[in-house]
C-alpha positions in Angstrom: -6.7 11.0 -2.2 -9.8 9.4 -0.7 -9.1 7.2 2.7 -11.9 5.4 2.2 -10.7 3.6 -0.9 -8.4 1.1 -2.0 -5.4 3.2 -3.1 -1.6 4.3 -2.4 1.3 6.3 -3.7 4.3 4.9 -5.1 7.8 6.2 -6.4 8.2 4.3 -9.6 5.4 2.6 -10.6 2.8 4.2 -13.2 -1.0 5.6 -12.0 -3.8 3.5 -12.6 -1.9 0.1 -12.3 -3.0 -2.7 -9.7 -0.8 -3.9 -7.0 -0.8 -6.3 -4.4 0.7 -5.3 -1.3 1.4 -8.4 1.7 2.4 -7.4 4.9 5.4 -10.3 5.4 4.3 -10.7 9.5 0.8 -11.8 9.2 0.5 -13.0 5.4 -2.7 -10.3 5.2 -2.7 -9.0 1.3 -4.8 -6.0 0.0 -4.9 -5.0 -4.1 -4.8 -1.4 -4.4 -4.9 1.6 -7.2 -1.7 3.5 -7.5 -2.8 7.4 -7.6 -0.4 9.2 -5.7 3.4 9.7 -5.8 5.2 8.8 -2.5 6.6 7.6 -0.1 8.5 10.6 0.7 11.2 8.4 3.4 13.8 6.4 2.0 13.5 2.6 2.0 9.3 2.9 1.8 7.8 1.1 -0.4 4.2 2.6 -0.4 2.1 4.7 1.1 -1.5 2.7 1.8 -5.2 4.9 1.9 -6.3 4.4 5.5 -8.7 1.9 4.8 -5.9 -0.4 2.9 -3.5 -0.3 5.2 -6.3 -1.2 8.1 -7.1 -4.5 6.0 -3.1 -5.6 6.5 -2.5 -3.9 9.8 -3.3 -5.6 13.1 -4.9 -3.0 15.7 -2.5 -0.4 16.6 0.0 -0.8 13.6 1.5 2.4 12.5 4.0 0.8 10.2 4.1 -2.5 8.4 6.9 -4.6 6.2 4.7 -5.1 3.4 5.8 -7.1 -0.6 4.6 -5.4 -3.4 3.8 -7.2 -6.9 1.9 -5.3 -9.6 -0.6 -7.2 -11.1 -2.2 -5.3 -14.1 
C-alpha cells in the first residue's frame, strides 16, 4: 500500500483491474488500481489510497458515497 498512488482495496473484484470510482455528491471521478482486499465494514464499497480519495473528497471528507465501474 502506497498513499501516494492511485490505488484501493476491494471485496470482490480481481488485483490489477482498473476502476472508476464517482463520488455521487459532487460528480468528482478518480480511476484507480485494485491491490488490496477490503473494505473490512459492511455496505463499503472500497477503500481509496489517500491521495485517491483526496481527488473526490471536498476538504474535510472522511467518508464519501462513491459508484464504482471497472473499466479494464
Amino acid at each position: 500500500y502506497d498513499s501516494g498512488k492511485l490505488t484501493c482495496a476491494a471485496k470482490d473484484i480481481e488485483f490489477g483491474k482498473k476502476i472508476r470510482v464517482e463520488n455521487i455528491e459532487t460528480g468528482r471521478y478518480v480511476y484507480v488500481t485494485v491491490n488490496d482486499r477490503g473494505p473490512k465494514q459492511d455496505g463499503w464499497l472500497v477503500t481509496l489510497s489517500g491521495r485517491a480519495f483526496d481527488k473526490i473528497s471536498k476538504n474535510g471528507e472522511k467518508f464519501v458515497d462513491v459508484e464504482i465501474e471497472i473499466v479494464e
